[in-house]
Structure formats: C-alpha cells, structure tokens
N, C-alpha and C positions, 0 to 999 in steps of 0.2 A: 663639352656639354653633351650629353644625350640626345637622339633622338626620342622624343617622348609621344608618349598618346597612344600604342597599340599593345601595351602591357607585355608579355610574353613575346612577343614576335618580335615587337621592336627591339626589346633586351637582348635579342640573339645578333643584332645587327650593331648596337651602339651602346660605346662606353664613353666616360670623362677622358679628355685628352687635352695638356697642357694648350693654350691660347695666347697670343698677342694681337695687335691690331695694326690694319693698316697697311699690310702688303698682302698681294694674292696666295702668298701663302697661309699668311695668319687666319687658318679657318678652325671651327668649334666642333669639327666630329672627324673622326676615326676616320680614314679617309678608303682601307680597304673594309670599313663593315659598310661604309655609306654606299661604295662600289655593288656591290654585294646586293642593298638594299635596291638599287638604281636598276641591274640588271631583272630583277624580279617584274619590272614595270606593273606595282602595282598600286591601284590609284592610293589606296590609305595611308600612303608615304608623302601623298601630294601637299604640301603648308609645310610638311615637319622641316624639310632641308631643302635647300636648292643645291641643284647639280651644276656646274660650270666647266666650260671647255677653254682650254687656252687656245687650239689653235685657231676656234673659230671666236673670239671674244663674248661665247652667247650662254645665258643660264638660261635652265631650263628647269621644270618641275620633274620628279624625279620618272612619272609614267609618261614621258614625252616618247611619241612614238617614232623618234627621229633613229638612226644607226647607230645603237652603242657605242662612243667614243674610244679608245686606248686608253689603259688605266692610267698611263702614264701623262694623258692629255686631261683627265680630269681633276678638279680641286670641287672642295665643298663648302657652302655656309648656311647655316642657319639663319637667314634672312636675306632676301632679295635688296634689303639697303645695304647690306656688307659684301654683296657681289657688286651692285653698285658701286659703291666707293670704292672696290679694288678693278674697275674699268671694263667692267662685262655689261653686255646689253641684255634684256629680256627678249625671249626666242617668241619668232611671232606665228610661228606652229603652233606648239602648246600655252601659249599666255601665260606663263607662272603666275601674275599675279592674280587670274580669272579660277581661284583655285579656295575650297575651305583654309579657314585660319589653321594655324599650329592650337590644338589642345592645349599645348603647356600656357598658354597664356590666360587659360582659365582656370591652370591647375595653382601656377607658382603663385606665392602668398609673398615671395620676396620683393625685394625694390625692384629688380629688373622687369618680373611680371606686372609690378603694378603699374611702371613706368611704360609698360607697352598698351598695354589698357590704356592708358590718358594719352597714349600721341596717337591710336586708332580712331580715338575717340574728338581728335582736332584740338587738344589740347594746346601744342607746340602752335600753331596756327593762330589761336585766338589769346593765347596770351605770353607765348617766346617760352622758352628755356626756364627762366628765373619761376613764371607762373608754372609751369609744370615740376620745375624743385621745389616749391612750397606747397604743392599739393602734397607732396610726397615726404616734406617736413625734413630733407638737407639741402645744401648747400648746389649752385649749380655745377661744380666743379667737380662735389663728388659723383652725384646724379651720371654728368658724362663718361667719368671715368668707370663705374662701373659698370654702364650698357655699352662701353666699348669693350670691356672686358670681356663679357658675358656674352653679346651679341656681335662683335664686330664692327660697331657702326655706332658713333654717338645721337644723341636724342637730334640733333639739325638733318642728319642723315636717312635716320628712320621716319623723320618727319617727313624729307623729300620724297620718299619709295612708296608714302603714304598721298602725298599730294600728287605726284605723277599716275596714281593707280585711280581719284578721282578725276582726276581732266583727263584724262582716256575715255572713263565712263561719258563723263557729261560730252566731249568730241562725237565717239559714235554711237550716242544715243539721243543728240538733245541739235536744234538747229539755232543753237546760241552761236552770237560769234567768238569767232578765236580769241579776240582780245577780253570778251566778256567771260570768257573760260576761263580765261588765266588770273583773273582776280576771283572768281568762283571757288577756284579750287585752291587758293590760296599762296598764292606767289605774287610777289611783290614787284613785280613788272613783265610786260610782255616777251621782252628778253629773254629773263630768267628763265618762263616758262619755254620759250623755244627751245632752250640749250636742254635744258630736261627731258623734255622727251626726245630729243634726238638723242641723248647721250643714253637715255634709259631704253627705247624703243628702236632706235636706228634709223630714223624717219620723220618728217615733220608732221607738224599737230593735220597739214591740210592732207598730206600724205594719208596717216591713221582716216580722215573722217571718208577721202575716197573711198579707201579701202571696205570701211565698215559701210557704203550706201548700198553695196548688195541684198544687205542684211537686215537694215536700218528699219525703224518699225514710227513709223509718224507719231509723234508726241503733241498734247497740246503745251502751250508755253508754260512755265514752273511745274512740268510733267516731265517724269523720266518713268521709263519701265525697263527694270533690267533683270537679268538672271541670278540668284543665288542662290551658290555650288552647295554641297553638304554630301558628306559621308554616308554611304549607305549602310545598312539600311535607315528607314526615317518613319518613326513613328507619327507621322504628323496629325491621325485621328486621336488619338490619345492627346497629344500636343493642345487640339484645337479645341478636346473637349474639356480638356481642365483652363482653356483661356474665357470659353464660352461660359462654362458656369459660375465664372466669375468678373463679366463682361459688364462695365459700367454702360450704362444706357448714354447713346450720344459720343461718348469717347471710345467706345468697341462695338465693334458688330460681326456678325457672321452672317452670311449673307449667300446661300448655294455653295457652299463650301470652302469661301474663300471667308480669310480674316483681315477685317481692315481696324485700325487706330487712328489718333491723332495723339502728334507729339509737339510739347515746347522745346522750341531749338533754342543756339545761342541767340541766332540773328530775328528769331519768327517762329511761324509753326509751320505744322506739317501734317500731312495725310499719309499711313502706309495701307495700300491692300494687298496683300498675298495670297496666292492662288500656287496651290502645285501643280510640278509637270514633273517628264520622268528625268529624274537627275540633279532637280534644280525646283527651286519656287521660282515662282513669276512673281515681281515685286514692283510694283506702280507706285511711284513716291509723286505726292504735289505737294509743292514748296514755296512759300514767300520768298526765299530768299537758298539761291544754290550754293552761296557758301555753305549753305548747311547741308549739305548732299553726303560728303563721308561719315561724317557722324548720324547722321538719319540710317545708313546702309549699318554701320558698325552695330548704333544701338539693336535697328531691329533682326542684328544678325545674333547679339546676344537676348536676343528676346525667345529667340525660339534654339537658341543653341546650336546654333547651324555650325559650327567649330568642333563638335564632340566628336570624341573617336567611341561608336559604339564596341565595337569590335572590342578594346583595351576595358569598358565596361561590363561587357559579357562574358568575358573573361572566367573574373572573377565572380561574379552576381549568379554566372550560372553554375559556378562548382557546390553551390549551396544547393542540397537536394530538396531545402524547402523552399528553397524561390527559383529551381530551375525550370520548374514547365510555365511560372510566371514573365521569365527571363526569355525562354524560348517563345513564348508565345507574344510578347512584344519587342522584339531584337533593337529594334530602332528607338527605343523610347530616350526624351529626353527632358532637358531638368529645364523648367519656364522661367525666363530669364524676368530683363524691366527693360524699359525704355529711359526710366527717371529713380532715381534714388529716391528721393522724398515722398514722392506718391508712393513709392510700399512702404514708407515707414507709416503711412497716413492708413493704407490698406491693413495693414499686419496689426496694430491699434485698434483701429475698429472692429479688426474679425476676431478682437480677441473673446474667446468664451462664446460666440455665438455660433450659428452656421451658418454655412456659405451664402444661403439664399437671403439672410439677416442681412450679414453685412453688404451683398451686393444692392438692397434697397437699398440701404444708410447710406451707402457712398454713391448710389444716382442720383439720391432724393439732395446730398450735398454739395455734388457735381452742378447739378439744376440750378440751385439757388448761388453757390457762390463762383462755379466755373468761367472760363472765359470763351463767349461764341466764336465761332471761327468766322471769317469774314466771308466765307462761301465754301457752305456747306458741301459736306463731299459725300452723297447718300444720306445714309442713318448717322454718320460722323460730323457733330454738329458741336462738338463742347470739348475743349481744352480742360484736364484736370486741374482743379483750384489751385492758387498759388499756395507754400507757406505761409505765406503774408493774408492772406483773404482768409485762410485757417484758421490761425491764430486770432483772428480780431474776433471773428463772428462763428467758429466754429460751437459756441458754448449758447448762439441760439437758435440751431440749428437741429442738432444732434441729440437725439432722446438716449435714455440707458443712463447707467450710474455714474455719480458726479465724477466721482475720483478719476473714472477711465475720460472723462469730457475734459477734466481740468488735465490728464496726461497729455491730451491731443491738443490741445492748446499751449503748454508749457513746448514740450517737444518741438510741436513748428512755431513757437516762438526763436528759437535754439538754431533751426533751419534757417529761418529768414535774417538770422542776425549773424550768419556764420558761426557763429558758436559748433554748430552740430553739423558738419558734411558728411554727405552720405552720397560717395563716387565710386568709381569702377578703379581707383586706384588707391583707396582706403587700405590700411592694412587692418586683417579680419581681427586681432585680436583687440589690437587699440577699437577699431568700433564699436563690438560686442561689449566690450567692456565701457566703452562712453554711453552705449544706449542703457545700458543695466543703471546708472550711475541715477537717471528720472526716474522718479518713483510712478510704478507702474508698468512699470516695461523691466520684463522678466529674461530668462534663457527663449523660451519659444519665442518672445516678437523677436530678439537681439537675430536668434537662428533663424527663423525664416527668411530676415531681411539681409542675414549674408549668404543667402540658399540664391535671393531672388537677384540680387544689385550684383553682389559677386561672382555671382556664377559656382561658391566655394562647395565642390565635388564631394567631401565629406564629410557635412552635419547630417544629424537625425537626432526629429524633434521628437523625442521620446515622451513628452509632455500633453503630445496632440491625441485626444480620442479617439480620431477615425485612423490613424496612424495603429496607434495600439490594437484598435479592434481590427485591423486587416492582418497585423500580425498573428491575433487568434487566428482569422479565418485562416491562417496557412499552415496553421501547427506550432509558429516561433513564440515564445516567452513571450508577455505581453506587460508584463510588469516592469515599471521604468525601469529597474535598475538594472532586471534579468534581459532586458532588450537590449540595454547597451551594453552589457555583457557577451551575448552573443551576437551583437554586431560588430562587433574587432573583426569577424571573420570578412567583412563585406569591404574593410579599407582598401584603397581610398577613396570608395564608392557612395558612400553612405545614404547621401542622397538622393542620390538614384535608385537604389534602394527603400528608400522611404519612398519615392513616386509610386513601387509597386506597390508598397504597402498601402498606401493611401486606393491605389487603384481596386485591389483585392479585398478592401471597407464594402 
C-alpha cells in the first residue's frame, strides 16, 4: 500500500508492495522509499507510516528526532496496531500516537477506510467485531481478513492501538483512578489494561501518569484538556468563520475566538471548546461519561479536519491559475466536517433553497423547542441537538416553509430513528447518496453535502449551489452546472476543497 496524503511528494517515496500479516516482516510499504521518506525527518510524513527498529524493539513517527537507525535495522507499517502486534513498543521521545491521523482514512471509500472510521470512532468497544461488520454490511470474518491484509492488524488489534492511545490520554491528563481508566477507555479488566500499556508503552499505567505530573494541567472532574496535532498550515479563521455563520444558538458558540459545541455521545453528552495555539488546538472536553473520551477526540477531530494533508491539496488546487492566488492566499484551508450524521441530514434539509442566516434561525428556533438541555450548562452551550425521534414526531409543528420540504424532514428522521436510514463515518458514499435520493425531496445537493460533511468525501462539488456558482464567476471559472463540472476534472481528487474556495470567493 502507499503512503498516501502528500500528493506528488509522497509518490516519489511510495509504491504498492505485495503484503501478508503477522510477522515483523509482513509490512505495507516499500521499505527503501519509506527509508528515504524517514531520513527527510519531515513532520507531514507523521500518521502516514510508522518507522520501527529491531534492535531496539521501538516505533517511532517517521520525524522522530532520535539517530537514524541502519537500514538494515529498520522495517515499516502502516499502523501503530501492526507494529503492535508484531512486538514493538511506542518510542516515548516522539509519542507516535500524539501525532495527526493518516489522510487516507478520509480519502479511501473502501471497506478498509470505512472500517478504520468506525473502530476510531469506538465502534469495536461499544459493540465487538460482529457490530462493526454489520455496520459495514459483511461477514465478521471477511471484515478481518481484509484489514489484515490491508493494514497489518485485524479489527481486535486496531481497536487495542485505539484503546491504549485513550488511557494514555485520560492517565496524563485526568486524576481518575487507574482502575477507573481502564474501564474508561474500554478494556475489560484491570489486567488487560496493565499488560497494554506496558506492552504498548514500556511502562506501567503509574509509571506514564508520574512522568506526565511535570506537565499535567489540573482538570475539574469529567474535564480533560488536551492538545490536537494537525498539519500545517491551518486555516483555522476560515474554518471558524464558516462554523459561526452557521452556529445553532446553545449548541455552538464562539466566544474570543475559541469554538465550543455540545455533542450526543454513546454513553451521554458532552461539551467541546477549542482554542488554537501554535501547532496544535487546545481542546477542553466535559463529559458524563469517559468512555466516551476517544470518540468525542475522533469526532471533533473530523469536525475541523485536523487529519488533512494541505500540502497534497495545494498541490493540485494551486496549478489552476484561477484558484491559485485563492489557494495561496488560504494554504491551510479545510473541509468542515460533523460531530453526528443525522444532524446534517437535518441541517442540509432545512438549508435547502434558503440562506445561511434562514436556516440557522429554523434550526435554533427547532433546537429550542424540541432539544435536549444539558444538565449543566457549559457557557452559552446549553442545548443537545434534537433527537431523530423528537424530529420526526413534532417537527411538522414546528417548522415554517413548504409542506413537501416539512413532510421530507419528518419521513427522513423517521428512517433515522427506525434504522432504516444510517448516516455514519463508515457508510459507503455511493450506497448513501443513493439511499438519501431514493425520499422524495432530497436531491444530489442535500445527498453531496451530507457526504462532504459526515464523510469527510474529498471530491464532491455541489454544482447545484448558488453561492458556489457565483464564486466561480467571481474568479473567471464557468459557472454553468454542467461547464463547472466540466472544468473541475482538473481539481480531482480535490473537489471539495475547491468548492470551500469557491464558496469563500461568493
């Protein structure tokens, strides 16, 4: 498999290279381009691959500023769960896993990416193996067999690399105890979790939490605040100004320049505020319930696309001489992710045909009346967005505008609430778009938006949209549906990031 996400650069480093699983050598990339890429120490390589050393049993992220290894002493994987499983610990110099996600897990639309989305997401945790193959609609046998293939490491594996990367977190950031960790983060006895982190870290859980009291920042109790990484550069004004102008009252705010939400977890809800600094956002989560700690980090880490590789976007987006001084003048821009599937099918519906400042009443004034309050308010974050269920009953008296769009918003999160209609982070894009088209009223634009927003899917363009169209005028490009997706071939597999600009240049 490739290293993927930095378009040109990475292509000069990595090609396909046959796979098996299971020993230190069964690794997924080219082992002298990875060499190659290692030696460069440079950070935008960090998530793609890990580097691994035999004689000292330790992976590393590939800009680990440790001594270059012997070529002959290094092996590679494409996941810190397949160094894992083949007997290497995480180096406690550079933290591999304190590091942006892999790109390709927003890019690939296959089973493997969408199978990596649901076990980041605590899917493995909250409902085993069997719940994460039926999400994903086969069998759990094939499921394993092909994220061993792919990734080195079956779905129990990657789920551990996932579970050990949250009881780290909550260890040196939270004054929970150890035993309360380890059901936190979702292991199934105190045991288990001890041999984990030692097996994964080199060290026991008390070891990690000494080491981090240098550093440790006082929390109050279901408070954690921690750092997340991202690729430079980072459009975050841009980012913050397209969340604000469409900022439900009570469930968003902006506040000095920091962005907080509330989200419905598995277990409860949850508060996030983020705040930047240089390198990283400062992320302050309050939580009912700390099982829900990796998936609150995961979602709001696809919320603001903290995993993108701009670099591998600019790439391309800037060879186009009508969106290069738009490309160079926001480097960093990124595509606005969700917290929740269903809320933007709810959002995308409502906003259809109106503008932004329309629908942001309709969905506060909805918010208001059918939301759920949070039990202690956190600021201006005061309201959980409605359920499907509270949707569908009472949304039709609620909600002003034409029938037909009230009676879509009601059938739809009827569909929601009954399972009929899932809308996850491990959807494949084509079966969705084509199950949301299938309600009448729901076209290509809501189907596109909501796998722009849930999936994270790097190249739609809603050719359909107004202010879209007219920012294309403003920049010289064809505006006419059919002449814009015509001359957007040239922007793949960008497309939507491309439409950010054009939307931006409206």
């Amino acid at each position: 498999m490739p290293i993927r996400g930095a378009a040109v650069v990475m292509s000069e480093y990595c090609e396909p290279c046959p796979v098996g699983a299971g020993s230190m050598d069964d690794v997924l990339i080219d082992e002298e381009q990875g060499y190659r890429a290692s030696m460069s120490r440079d950070a935008r390589f960090d998530g793609q691959f890990i580097l691994a050393v035999r004689t000292t049993g330790i992976y590393c992220r590939p800009s680990c500023p440790a001594i270059m290894p012997k070529r002959t002493n290094v092996v590679f994987f494409s996941t810190a769960a397949a160094a894992q499983q083949s007997g290497f610990r995480a180096c406690r110099r550079c933290l591999p896993d304190s590091v942006p996600g892999s790109p390709e897990w927003n890019l690939r639309a296959d089973l493997a990416g969408r199978a990596m989305r649901l076990i980041t997401d605590g899917t493995v945790e909250r409902e085993g193996v069997p719940g994460l193959a039926r999400r994903l609609g086969y069998s759990d046998r094939h499921v394993t067999r092909v994220l061993t293939a792919e990734l080195g490491a079956g779905p129990l594996a990657l789920a551990r690399a996932h579970r050990a990367h949250s009881a780290r977190l909550l260890i040196e950031t939270t004054t929970l105890s150890l035993a309360d960790i380890a059901f936190a983060a979702g292991f199934a006895s105190v045991r288990q979790f001890n041999d984990t982190i030692k097996a994964v870290f080199a060290t026991t859980p008390t070891g990690l939490r000494v080491a981090a009291k240098r550093h440790a920042t006082p929390t109050a109790p279901g408070k954690v605040t921690l750092r997340l990484p991202y690729r430079e550069p980072f459009d975050y004004d841009g980012l913050l100004s397209f969340l604000a102008a469409r900022a439900v009252q009570g469930v968003e705010a902006v506040v000095d320049g920091a962005y907080g939400r509330t989200m419905r977890l598995a277990h409860g809800v949850g508060t996030a505020w983020l705040t930047p600094s240089a390198g990283h956002l400062s992320c302050t989560l309050s939580l009912t319930d700390m099982r829900d700690l990796g998936s609150a980090v995961t979602r709001v880490r696809r919320l603001l696309d903290l995993d993108a590789d701009p670099g591998a976007v600019n790439e391309v987006l800037g060879a186009d001489p009508r969106l290069e001084a738009h490309a160079r003048k926001t480097p960093g821009l990124r595509l606005p992710g969700a917290v929740d599937g269903a809320e933007i099918v709810t959002r995308a519906l409502i906003g259809q045909q109106i503008t932004v400042a329309a629908a942001r009443r309709a969905l506060t004034n909805l918010t208001g009346c059918l939301g759920t309050r949070l039990p202690t308010p956190d600021g201006p974050l005061t309201m959980v967005f409605p359920t499907p269920e509270a949707i569908a009953t009472r949304a039709g008296e609620i909600l002003r505008g034409p029938a037909r769009r009230i009676a879509t918003i009601g059938t739809v999160n009827e569909a929601l609430a009954s399972g009929e209609l899932e809308v996850h982070v491990g959807a494949d894009p084509q079966e969705l778009s084509e199950t949301l088209q299938k309600f009448s009223g729901v076209g290509p634009w809501t189907a596109g938006y909501v796998l722009m927003r849930v999936l994270g899917a790097p190249d739609i363009l809603l050719t359909g949209d107004v202010a879209m169209r007219k920012g294309a005028a403003n920049l010289g490009i064809p505006s006419a549906p059919a002449e814009l997706e015509a001359y957007a071939s040239r922007w793949r597999p960008w497309r939507s990031y491309a439409g950010m600009h054009l939307w931006s240049a409206s």
